[in-house]
C-alpha positions in Angstrom: -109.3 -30.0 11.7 -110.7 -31.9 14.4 -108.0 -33.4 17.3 -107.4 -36.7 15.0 -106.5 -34.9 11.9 -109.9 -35.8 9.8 -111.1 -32.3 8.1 -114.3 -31.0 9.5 -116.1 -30.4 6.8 -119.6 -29.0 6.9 -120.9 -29.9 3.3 -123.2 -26.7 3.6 -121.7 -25.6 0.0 -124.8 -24.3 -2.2 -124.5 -25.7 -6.4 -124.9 -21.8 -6.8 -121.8 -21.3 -4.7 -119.6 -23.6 -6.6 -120.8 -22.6 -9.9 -119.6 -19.3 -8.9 -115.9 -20.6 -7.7 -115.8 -22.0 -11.3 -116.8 -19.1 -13.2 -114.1 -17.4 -11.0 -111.4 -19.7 -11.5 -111.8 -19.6 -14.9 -111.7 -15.6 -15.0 -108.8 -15.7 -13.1 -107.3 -18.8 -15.1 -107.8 -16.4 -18.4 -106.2 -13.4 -16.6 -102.6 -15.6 -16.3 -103.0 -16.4 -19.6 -103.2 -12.5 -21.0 -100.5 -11.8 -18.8 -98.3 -15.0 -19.9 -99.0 -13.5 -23.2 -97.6 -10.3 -22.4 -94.4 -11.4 -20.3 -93.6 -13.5 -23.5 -94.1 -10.1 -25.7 -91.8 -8.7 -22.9 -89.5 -11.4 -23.1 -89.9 -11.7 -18.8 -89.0 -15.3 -19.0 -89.8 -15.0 -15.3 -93.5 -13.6 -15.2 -93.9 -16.6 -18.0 -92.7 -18.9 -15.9 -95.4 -17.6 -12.4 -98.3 -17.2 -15.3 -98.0 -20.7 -16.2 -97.5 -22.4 -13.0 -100.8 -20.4 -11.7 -102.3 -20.8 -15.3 -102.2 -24.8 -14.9 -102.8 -24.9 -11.7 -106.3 -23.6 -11.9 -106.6 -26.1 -14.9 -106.8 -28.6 -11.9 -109.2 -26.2 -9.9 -110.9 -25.6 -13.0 -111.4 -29.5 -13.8 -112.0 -30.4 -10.0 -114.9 -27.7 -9.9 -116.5 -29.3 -13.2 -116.5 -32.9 -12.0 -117.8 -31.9 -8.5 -120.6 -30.6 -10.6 -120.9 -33.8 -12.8 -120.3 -32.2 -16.0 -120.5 -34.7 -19.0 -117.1 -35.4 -20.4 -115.0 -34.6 -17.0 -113.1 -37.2 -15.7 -112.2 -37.9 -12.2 -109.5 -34.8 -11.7 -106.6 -37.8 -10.5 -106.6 -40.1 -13.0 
């Protein structure tokens, strides 16, 4: 951040690069959804409770990513 608290941002990001953030997120977004699965099978109302909080947030990475991409259908993530 620079001394006047605007982000420097270098905009260098290649489409490649953030087609690869997405494919991530949305690995990582299935992972918390096996293991929500599996804490519900376990009855770990606690490990439910971390999967889905990281599960939806990654919706909003997931949705952010796509529109940053201009994928048909995706809205602007904040409305």
């Amino acid at each position: 951040m620079s001394s006047h608290g605007t982000p420097v941002r270098s905009y260098d990001r290649t489409w490649e690069e953030i087609e690869d953030m997405l494919n991530r997120a949305e690995a990582k977004r299935a992972e918390w959804k096996v293991w929500f699965d599996e804490c519900r099978k376990n009855e770990d109302r606690d490990g439910m409770k971390e999967a889905a909080r990281n599960h939806k947030a990654l919706d909003g990475v997931v949705k952010t990513l796509k529109w940053a991409l201009g994928e048909e259908g995706i809205s602007n993530p904040l409305e």
